[in-house]
C-alpha positions as CSV (number, residue, x, y, z in Angstrom):
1,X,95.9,96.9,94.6
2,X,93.6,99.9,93.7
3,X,89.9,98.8,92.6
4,X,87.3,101.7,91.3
5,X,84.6,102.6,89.9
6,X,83.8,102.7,85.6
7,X,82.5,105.1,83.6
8,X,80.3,103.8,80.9
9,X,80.4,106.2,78.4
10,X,77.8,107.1,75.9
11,X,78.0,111.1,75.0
12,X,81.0,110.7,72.5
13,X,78.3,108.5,70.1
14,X,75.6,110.9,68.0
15,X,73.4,107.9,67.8
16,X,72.1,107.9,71.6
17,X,70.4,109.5,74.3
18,X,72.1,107.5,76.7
19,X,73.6,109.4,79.8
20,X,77.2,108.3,80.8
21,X,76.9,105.3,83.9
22,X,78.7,105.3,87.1
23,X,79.0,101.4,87.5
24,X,80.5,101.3,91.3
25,X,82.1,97.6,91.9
26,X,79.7,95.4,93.9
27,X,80.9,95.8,97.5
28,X,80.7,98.7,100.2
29,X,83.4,101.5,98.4
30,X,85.9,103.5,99.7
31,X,87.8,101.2,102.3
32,X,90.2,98.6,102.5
33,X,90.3,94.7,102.8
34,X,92.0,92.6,103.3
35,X,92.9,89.3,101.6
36,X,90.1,87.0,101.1
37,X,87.3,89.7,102.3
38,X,86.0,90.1,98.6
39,X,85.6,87.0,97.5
40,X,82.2,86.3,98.7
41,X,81.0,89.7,97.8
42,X,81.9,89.8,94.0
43,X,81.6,87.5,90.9
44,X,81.8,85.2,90.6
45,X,81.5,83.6,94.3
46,X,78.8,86.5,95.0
47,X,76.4,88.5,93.4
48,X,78.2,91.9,92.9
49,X,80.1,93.2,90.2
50,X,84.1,92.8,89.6
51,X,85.9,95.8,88.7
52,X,86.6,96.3,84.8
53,X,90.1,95.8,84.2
54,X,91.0,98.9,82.9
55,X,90.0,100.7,86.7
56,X,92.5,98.4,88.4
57,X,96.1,99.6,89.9
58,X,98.6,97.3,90.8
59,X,102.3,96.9,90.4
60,X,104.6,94.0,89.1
61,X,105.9,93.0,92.1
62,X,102.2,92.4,92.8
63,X,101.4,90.6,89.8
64,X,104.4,88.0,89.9
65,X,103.9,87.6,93.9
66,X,100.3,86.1,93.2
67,X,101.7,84.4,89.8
68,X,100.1,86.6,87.3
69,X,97.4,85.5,84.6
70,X,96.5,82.2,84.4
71,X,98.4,81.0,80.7
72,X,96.4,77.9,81.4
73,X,93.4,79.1,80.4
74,X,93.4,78.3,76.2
75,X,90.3,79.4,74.0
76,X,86.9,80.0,75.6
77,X,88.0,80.3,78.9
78,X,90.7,83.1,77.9
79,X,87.7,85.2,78.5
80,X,87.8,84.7,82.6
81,X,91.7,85.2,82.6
82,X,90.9,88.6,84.4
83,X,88.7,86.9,86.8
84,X,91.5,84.5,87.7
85,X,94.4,86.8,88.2
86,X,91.6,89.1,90.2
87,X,90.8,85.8,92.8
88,X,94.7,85.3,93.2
89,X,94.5,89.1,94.4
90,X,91.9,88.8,96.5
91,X,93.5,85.9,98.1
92,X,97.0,87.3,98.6
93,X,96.5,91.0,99.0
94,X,94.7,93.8,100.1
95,X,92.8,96.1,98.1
96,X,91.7,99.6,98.4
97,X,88.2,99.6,96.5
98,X,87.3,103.3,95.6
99,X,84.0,104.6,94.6
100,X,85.5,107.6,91.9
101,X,87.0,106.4,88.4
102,X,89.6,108.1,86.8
103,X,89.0,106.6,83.3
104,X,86.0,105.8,81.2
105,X,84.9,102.6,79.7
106,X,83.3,103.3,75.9
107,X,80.3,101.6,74.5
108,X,80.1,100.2,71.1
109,X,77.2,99.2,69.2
110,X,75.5,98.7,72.4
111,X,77.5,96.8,73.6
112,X,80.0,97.4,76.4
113,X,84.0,96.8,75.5
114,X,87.0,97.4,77.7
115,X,88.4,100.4,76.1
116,X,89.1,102.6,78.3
117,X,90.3,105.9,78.0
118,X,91.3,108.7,80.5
């Protein structure tokens, strides 16, 4: 699996001065590791931040080997199916964590969503 960096963008609203924000994932960039070597460093077992899903690369042979989302996760807790299916990667596979994004997150209102577009 690929992990990178998001792009917070704010220049596309009229209604800010906000500068667009490189938010790099919260472990050393630009190197590999292996399975479990994440998990302590990244949310929510340590302090830094998980990548945004839209700036993650993985195939489906990946995502059925570590049994994909977790469809046991109803209502509230829909919101941390990301964070499950992430743990299950960090557990089973390696993943190349890179510094550059090749997308862009947009803001809202203030408030951050998960749109992303490239």
């Amino acid at each position: 699996m690929d992990a990178e960096a998001s792009l917070y963008g704010y220049r596309w609203r009229s209604d800010t001065q906000k500068q667009d924000k490189l938010m790099p994932i919260g472990a050393p960039q630009d190197r590999l590791y292996l399975p479990t070597e994440l998990l302590p460093h990244l949310y929510p077992l340590g302090s830094g931040a998980a990548p945004c899903p839209s700036g993650l690369k993985f195939t489906k042979k990946v995502l059925v080997k570590v049994g994909g989302f977790e469809e046991s996760f109803r209502k509230e807790l829909q919101l941390y199916k990301d964070q499950a299916l992430l743990h299950k990667m960090y557990l089973k596979e390696q993943v190349y964590h890179l510094l550059s994004t090749s997308g862009q997150v947009q803001t809202a209102d203030g408030i951050d969503s998960c749109t992303s577009a490239s």
